[in-house]
Structure formats: structure tokens, C-alpha cells
N, C-alpha and C positions, 0 to 999 in steps of 0.2 A: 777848274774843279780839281781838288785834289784827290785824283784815286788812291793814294795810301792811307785816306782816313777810313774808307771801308774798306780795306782790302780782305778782312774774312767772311765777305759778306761777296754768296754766290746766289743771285735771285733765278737765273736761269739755270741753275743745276740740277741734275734727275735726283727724283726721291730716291732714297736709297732703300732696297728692301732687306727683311727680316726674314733669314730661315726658318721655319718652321722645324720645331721639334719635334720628330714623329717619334721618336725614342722617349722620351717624357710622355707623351700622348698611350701610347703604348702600355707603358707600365701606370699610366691611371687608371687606363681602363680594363686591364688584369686586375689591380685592386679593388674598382669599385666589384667587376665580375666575382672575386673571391670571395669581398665582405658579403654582396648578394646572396651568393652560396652560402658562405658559413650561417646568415642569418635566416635561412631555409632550414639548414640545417639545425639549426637552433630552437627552432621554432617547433619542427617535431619531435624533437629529441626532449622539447616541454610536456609539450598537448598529449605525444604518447607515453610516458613517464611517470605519472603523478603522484606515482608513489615515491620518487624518490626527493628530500628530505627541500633540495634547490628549487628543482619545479614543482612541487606543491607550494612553496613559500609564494615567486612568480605568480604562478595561478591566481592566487591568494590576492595579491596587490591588483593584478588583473581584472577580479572579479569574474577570473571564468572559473571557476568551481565552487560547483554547491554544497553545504554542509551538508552529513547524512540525513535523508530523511527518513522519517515511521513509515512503515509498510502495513499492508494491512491481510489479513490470514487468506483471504481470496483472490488478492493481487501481488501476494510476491514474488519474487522472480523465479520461476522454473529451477529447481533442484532433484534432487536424490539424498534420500534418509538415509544415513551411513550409520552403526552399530560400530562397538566399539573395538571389535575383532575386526570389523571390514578397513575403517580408519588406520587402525596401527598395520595392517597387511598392506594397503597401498601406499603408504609414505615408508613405512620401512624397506620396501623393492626400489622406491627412486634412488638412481644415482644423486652424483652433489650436481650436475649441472641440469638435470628437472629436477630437482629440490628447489635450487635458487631461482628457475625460472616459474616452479609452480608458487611461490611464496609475493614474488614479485605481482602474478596473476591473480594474488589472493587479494594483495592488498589493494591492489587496481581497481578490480570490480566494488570491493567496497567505499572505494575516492567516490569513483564515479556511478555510486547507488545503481550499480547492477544492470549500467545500460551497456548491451553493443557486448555481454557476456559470452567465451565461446565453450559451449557446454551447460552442464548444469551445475549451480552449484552444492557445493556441500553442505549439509546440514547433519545437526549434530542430535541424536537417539540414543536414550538408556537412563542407568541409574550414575551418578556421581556423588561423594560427598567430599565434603569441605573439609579443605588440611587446613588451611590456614586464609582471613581473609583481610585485605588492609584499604587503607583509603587513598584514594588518587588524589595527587599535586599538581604544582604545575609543571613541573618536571618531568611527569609521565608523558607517555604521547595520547590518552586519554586526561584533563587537566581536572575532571570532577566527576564525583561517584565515588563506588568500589568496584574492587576485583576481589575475586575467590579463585584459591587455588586448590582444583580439587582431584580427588581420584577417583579412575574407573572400578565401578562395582566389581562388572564381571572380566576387565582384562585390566590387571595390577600394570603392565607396564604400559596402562596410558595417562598421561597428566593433562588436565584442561585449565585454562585459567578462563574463567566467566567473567566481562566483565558488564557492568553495571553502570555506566551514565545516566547520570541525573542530577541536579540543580542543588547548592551546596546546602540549603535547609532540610532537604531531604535525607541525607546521608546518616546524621545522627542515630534516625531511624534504619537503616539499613545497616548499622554496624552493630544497634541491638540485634538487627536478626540473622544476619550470618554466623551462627556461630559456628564453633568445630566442630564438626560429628554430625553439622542436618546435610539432608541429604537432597541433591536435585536431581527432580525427575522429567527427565526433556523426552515430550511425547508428539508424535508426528498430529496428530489433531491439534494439538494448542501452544505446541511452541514452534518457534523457527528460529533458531539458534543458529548461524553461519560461521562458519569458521573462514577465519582472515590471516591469520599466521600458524606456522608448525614449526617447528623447534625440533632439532633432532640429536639428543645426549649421545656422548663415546661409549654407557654403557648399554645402550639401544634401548632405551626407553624414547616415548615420542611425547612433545607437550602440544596441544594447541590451544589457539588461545579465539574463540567465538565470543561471538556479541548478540543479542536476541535484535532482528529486527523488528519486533511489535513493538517493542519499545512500552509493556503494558506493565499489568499491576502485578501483584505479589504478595503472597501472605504463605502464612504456614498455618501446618492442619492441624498442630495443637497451640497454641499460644495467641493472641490478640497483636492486631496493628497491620496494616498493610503500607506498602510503599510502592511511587511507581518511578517509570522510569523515562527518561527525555533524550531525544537525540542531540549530539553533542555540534556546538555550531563547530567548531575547530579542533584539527589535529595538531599536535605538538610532533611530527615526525620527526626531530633532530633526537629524542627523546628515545628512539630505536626500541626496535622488540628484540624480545617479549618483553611485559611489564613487569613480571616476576622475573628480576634478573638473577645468575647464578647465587651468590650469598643469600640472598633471601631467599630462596627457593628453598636451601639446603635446610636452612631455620626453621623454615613452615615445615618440613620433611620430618623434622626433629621432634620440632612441637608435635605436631600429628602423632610421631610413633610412641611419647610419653600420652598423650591422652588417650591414645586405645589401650594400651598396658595399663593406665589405672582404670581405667574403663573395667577391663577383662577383670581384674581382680576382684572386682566389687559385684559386678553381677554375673560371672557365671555359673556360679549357684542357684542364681535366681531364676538363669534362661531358662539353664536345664530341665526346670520344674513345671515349667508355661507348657500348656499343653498346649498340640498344633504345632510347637516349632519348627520349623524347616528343619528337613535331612543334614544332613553334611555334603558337602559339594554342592550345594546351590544358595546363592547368598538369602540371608536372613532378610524377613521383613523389615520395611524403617520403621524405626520409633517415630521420627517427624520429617515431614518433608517439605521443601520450599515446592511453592504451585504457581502457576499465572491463572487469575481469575481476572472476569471480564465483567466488566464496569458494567451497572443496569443501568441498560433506555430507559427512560421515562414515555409511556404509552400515552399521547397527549390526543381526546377526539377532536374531531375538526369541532369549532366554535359555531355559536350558532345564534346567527345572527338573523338581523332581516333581512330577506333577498328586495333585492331593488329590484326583478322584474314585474311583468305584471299581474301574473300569478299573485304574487306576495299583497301586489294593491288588493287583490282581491279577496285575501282573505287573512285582513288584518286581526292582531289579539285583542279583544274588546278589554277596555280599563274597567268600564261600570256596565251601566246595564244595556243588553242584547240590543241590538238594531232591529227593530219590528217594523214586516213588510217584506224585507231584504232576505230572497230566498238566499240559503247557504251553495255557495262555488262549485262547482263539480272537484275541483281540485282537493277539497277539507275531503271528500267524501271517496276518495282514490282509495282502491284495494290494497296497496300497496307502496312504501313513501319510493319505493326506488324507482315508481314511473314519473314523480314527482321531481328527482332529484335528476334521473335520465333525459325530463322534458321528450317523453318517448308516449306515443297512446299507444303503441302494443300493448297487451297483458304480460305481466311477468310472469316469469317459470319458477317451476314448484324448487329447483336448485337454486335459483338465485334471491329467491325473498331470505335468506339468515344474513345477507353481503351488509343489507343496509339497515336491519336491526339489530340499534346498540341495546334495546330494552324491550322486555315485554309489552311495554304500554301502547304501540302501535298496534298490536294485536289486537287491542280494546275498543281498538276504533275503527277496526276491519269490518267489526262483527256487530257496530252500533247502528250503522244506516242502512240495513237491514231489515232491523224491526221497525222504522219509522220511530226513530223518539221522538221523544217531546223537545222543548224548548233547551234546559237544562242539561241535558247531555249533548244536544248538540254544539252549547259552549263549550263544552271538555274538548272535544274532537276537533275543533278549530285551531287551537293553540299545536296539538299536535302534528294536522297537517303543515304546521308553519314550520317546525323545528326539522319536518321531513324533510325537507324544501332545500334546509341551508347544508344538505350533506352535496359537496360539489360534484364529486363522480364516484356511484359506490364502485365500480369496477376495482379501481385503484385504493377505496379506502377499506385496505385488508388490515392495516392498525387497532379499526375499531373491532374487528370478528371475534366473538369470542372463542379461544379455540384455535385461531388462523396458525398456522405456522409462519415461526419468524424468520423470514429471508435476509434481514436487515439491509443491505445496502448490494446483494448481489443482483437482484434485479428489480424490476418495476412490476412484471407480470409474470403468475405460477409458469412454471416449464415444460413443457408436454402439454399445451394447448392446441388446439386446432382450428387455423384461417385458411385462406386460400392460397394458394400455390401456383406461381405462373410457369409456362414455359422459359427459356433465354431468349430474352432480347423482346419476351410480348408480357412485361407488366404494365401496369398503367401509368401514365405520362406525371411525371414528376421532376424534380430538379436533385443533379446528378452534383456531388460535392466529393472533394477528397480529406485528409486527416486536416487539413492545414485551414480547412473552413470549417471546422467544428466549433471555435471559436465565439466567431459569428455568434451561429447558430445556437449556442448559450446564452448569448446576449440579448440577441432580440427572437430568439424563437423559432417556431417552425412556419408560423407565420399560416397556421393552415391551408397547407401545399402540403405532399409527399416529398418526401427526403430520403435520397438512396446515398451511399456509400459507397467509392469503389477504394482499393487499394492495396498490400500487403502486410497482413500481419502477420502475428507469431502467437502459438497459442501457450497463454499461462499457465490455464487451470481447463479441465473438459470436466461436467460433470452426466446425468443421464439424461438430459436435455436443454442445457445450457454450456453455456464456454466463454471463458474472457480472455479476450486478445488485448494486443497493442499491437501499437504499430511498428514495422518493420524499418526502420530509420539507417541512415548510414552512419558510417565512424564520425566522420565532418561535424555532423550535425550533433552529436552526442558530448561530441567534448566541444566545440566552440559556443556550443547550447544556440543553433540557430533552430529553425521549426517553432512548428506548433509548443504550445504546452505537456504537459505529462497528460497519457491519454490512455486510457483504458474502455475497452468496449464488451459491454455483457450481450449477447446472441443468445436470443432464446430461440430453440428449434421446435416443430412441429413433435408432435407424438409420431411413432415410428422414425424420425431420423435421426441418425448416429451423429454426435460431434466432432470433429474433429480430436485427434489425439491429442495429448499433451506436448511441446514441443513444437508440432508442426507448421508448417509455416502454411497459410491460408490466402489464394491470392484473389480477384474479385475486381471486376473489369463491369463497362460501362450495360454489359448482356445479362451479367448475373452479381447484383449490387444485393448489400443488405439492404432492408427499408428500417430508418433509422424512427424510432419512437419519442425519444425524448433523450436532452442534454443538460444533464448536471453540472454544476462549474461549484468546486469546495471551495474551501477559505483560502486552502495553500495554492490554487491555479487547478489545480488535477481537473479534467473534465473526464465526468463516467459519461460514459456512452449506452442507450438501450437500443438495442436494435432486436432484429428478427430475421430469420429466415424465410422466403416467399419465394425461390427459385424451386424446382420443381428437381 
């Protein structure tokens, strides 16, 4: 055999090993360690930020942030009504560094419609009128509507720019009515005006720039036409504030101070002569002024059908002639349709027969099987017991009262009623839920069971015997939008108990639950909540 033909061929030779590089190992896993971090890092410097021009964009592609939405006058977010003296005194005291971080707070709370806010916010009260008003592009960081730039009646060095979102068919009509010289009058009962930016000039004057979150209608008190208004699905924030930037500002300043000087010219002979005109030093009445007017319900009664219980078999409407032999139901012949409608044989109370007549005509028939009529009237009275019939629960149907006061959508039942009241921890056995199963309970009901609530909220609004909360939610949940839906809950309390303050936080444990009445779910997800007080 010839060994020089394999001679580099070693079958019995040891494997030979491969150092390990810990130094390579090392510096990967510092890099992944870094990227980790920076991308933590990254992550909050989004979610907390949103105001700023990158993480909003981010967001955006994300789908974690919501476009603003409409609030509504008994659910908006907890503030304080600021005057125009009060406004220009606390932002003119800030240094620039809570300037910059009160503006940044502005526009945050506005990103993020108002959740997880710390404090109240501001809201804007008094008289303004319009210097000058122009239309939004897509250029601005609002892309449609107008803004108006306007000034303080009673303290000259405030400037506001209002602005005006809404859908671009609408606009035509809002630039017929902005003109120069009307005047807006933002009132703590019908507006909610929020300020989101402040601007603050080298000659110490202060602009800010509010948004109405009703998001409602508008007309003026002498002229024809109203216009309303829509929340905006997207911000343009590369487009930076304010919207009235300096050159146009100076312009509208301009224009304004020619149309009061031809103004002045023309009618101050004419004021002079107006009897009642205001003193000197206090501003003059408006000739015309922009309003928020609120859209009429439509007062719809319940329908009135045939009831499919057995009641109703028994006292059908006859088409032709009378069924002879067949005495008339005890039901046609009821004192009262609300025992009818209640399926209750107690007699009703002399307070509650006006709940379930929408008309005299029941009257007629209270007072017909009395005398014993004849044939003939007791067909009249039959048709009538039937229509009594299809009203589902008069308790609740306060729509048809005439007279009723309108609650509209704050509660279900008047406030300052009186039920029973338990001690802690000895109500009666029911099924104990938190915010996060409200849900549910929109969906399929209460399922006739008792339903208590326990949890933490926060109070929005306290009135003299009712209060709407929310729920007390974390930072997490706010901006990555986990939880429940948007939730709102109306408490109606006993007569003699006080509500809770405005602000306060409201906490409510497995002892002492509300009992929940009923669960609303809107179009947009909102679930109202009705509940009650029954703790003692």
C-alpha cells in the first residue's frame, strides 16, 4: 500500500476545537441590551407626547389615537370658567419654562379628548368680537372650517382666535356669518369653549386660541341661516400654532382698526341719541351676536299597537257589530290605564294618574261604567282600554307628560326620589360587576337580577341630587386605549343626600355598590350608565 497517496489524511486525529468568542458575545448582547432600552425609551417618549408634530404622525399610522370627539354640556370634562382678566393675569405671571410646559399640557389634553387630565381645565367666558375671520386649508393644523380672530370686550390686551371645524359644504355658510364687528358671547350655561394654545407677544399682550367642544349649532340674533359644527377626524400638527400667524395677524389688527374708525364716523351721532345707552366705562350693548342654539327633539309617543298578552285577547277592537252575550273584561272597564299598562291590581294614586294620560279621553271612560251604559258606549270605552294597554311602563314614559320637565339624556328617573336604603354589606343579593363588564350588560341586559357596581370614579358634574362620573382609569389604559369603552355614569340620590363635589373622586367597594338601573350603549360606543344610591 502506498502511504504517500493519503498522506494528508489523519482518520485517527483529535477534533480540533474553536475558541469561543466572549468578546463578540459580549458586545451583542450590550447592543441588543441598548436597542431594548432605546426602544422603551422610544415607546414613551411617543405614547407620552402626542402633541408633538413625529408622535402624533406615529400614533396615527398606529391607530392608537382618536380623532377628537363631541362632548356633550352634562358630560364634559371638569373645568373652571375663566373671565378675561382672570386669563390674561395667569399666563402673563408664567415664566417661559410653565409657558412651554403649560401649552404642551394644552394640547395633550386636547390629542387625547380630555382623559387622564391633571387639574381642570380652562374654559373660556365673556364678550369677544371679530377682527378679522378666514378659512382653513390644509396647511393649517385644523385642515377645514374657519377661525376668527377676535378681541376682548372687557380687557383689550386679550386676543382669541375661535376656531370653527366643520365639513367643507358648510363653510360657505360660516364665512357669510363671521363678519367683522359680531360679536361672540361665550356663556358658562351653553358654551364650552377650551382653550388648547396661548401665544404670548413682546408687547405683553396674550392670544389663545379655544375650540368649542359641543361641537353645536350657531346662528345669530339678527340675520337668517345657521351653521353647525363637526369634529375634526385629523390634526395637521406640522402646521404649528397658532393659526393666525404673525403677518396675518398684524393685517386682521389693521383691517379691524379701519372698520371701527369708519364705523365711529358714521354712527356716533346716531348712538349719542339712543336712549339707554350705556355710561362711559362700561362696554356698549352688541348690535348682533353670534349664539349656540340647540337643535329641537322631536317628542315621538310610544306607538300603539296591539299588546300580545292576554289582556289584549280579551279585549279586542271590534271592526263591525258588538259581540252579543260576551260580557265586557274587567280590563276595558279599569279606573285608570296606568293599572293597565303597570299589570299592577293596586289602585293608583291621585299623583300618579297625569304619568299615563297623553289625553283627555281616558277620562271618559273612567266615568262611563259607572252609570251602567248601554251597548253603544261601551264600544267607545273598549278601543280605549286597548290603546291604554300599549303604553310599556308609564314610570319612565315622562316624554309623553304634558308639562314634564325635560331631562334629556341626564338621567332615566327625576332626582330626589325616595327608595329604600340599606345598611353596608346588607343589600339584597345580587350580581356584583366592575366598569369593564358594563359592556355585557348593554348587550344582553340585566337580565332581571339586581346589578351593583363597585369601583373608582371621578366626579364630572354634582347637581342637587344627581352626579355623573367616570371612571377612574390609569395613564396605560388611556393612551394605549385598553379597557372598557367611554363610560359615563348618572347617580341619582335619595332626597336629603348631598352629592358628591365636583372633582372628587368617588370610591365604592363590594359593601357599598351603586345598584345599577339600566345601560345605554350610543352609536359612537359611549355607554351611559343609570344607577342609584341605596347605601344608607
Amino acid at each position: 500500500m502506498d502511504y504517500g497517496l493519503y498522506r494528508y489524511d489523519e482518520p485517527y486525529a483529535p477534533p480540533v476545537r474553536r475558541r469561543i468568542n466572549y468578546f463578540a458575545w459580549t458586545v451583542a448582547i450590550l447592543l441588543l441590551t441598548g436597542f431594548a432600552f432605546a426602544a422603551w425609551l422610544g415607546s414613551f417618549y411617543i405614547f407620552s407626547q402626542p402633541e408633538r408634530p413625529d408622535s402624533y404622525r406615529i400614533l396615527q399610522k398606529l391607530h392608537k389615537v382618536e380623532p377628537p370627539k363631541r362632548f356633550e354640556l352634562t358630560a364634559a370634562p371638569p373645568g373652571e370658567f375663566l373671565s378675561a382678566k382672570q386669563l390674561y393675569d395667569r399666563y402673563n405671571a408664567m415664566g417661559n419654562a410653565e409657558f412651554a410646559r403649560t401649552n404642551a399640557e394644552l394640547a395633550r389634553n386636547y390629542i387625547r379628548n380630555f382623559q387622564q387630565v391633571r387639574g381642570l381645565v380652562p374654559y373660556l367666558v365673556g364678550r369677544y368680537v371679530i377682527e378679522e375671520a378666514r378659512e382653513l386649508s390644509s396647511s393649517d393644523l385644523f385642515t377645514s372650517g374657519m377661525v376668527a380672530l377676535t378681541d376682548s370686550v372687557e380687557n383689550p390686551e386679550l386676543l382669541m382666535e375661535h376656531v370653527y371645524p366643520s365639513e367643507p359644504q358648510t363653510v360657505p355658510m360660516i364665512k357669510q356669518t363671521l363678519n367683522t364687528g359680531l360679536e361672540l358671547k361665550l356663556d358658562r350655561a351653553h358654551d364650552l369653549s377650551a382653550i388648547i394654545h396661548v401665544e404670548r407677544f413682546n408687547d405683553g399682550r396674550i392670544m389663545l386660541t379655544a375650540i368649542p367642544l359641543l361641537y353645536g349649532t350657531y346662528t345669530v340674533m339678527r340675520g337668517t341661516g345657521t351653521f353647525s359644527l363637526e369634529p375634526p377626524l385629523s390634526l395637521n400638527l406640522e402646521a404649528g400654532w397658532p393659526l393666525y400667524k404673525e403677518q396675518s395677524r398684524l393685517r386682521g389688527e389693521m383691517h379691524f382698526t379701519q372698520f371701527k374708525q369708519g364705523r365711529g364716523q358714521s354712527q356716533t351721532p346716531t348712538q349719542v341719541a339712543i336712549p339707554g345707552f350705556a355710561p362711559a366705562g362700561t362696554p356698549p350693548p352688541a348690535e348682533n351676536q353670534l349664539i349656540r342654539v340647540e337643535a329641537a327633539k322631536a317628542v315621538t309617543p310610544p306607538p300603539i299597537v296591539q299588546a300580545k298578552n292576554k289582556s289584549s285577547k280579551a279585549t279586542p277592537t271590534p271592526k263591525g257589530k258588538l259581540a252579543k252575550g260576551k260580557p265586557t273584561p274587567k280590563a276595558s272597564v279599569s279606573p285608570s290605564p296606568i293599572v293597565l299598562a303597570e299589570k299592577s291590581t293596586s289602585p293608583p294614586t291621585a299623583g300618579s294618574s297625569p304619568v299615563a294620560q297623553p289625553s283627555p279621553q281616558p277620562a271618559t271612560a273612567k266615568a262611563q261604567p259607572t252609570k251602567a251604559p248601554p251597548a253603544p258606549a261601551a264600544t267607545q270605552s273598549i278601543p280605549e282600554a286597548a290603546m291604554a294597554q300599549a303604553v310599556p311602563t308609564p314610570v319612565r314614559a315622562q316624554s309623553v307628560q304634558p308639562g314634564a320637565p325635560d331631562m334629556g339624556t341626564l338621567a332615566s328617573t327625576t332626582g330626589g326620589g325616595t327608595w329604600k336604603t340599606f345598611p353596608a354589606g346588607r343589600m339584597p343579593l345580587g350580581r356584583l360587576i366592575g366598569t369593564s363588564d358594563l359592556k355585557e350588560i348593554a348587550d344582553q341586559g340585566t337580565g332581571g337580577e339586581r346589578i351593583y357596581l363597585k369601583g373608582q370614579f371621578v366626579v364630572n358634574f354634582s347637581d342637587a341630587n344627581r352626579a355623573v362620573l367616570r371612571p377612574r382609569g390609569k395613564l396605560t389604559d388611556s393612551v394605549l386605549h385598553f379597557g372598557a369603552a367611554p363610560t359615563r355614569i348618572i347617580v341619582e340620590f335619595p332626597a336629603g343626600y348631598a352629592p358628591p363635589a365636583q372633582g372628587s373622586t368617588v370610591s365604592r367597594d363590594e359593601a357599598r355598590p351603586l345598584e345599577i338601573t339600566e345601560v345605554r350603549k350610543q352609536e359612537d360606543g359611549q355607554l351611559n350608565v343609570f344607577a342609584r344610591e341605596i347605601m344608607q
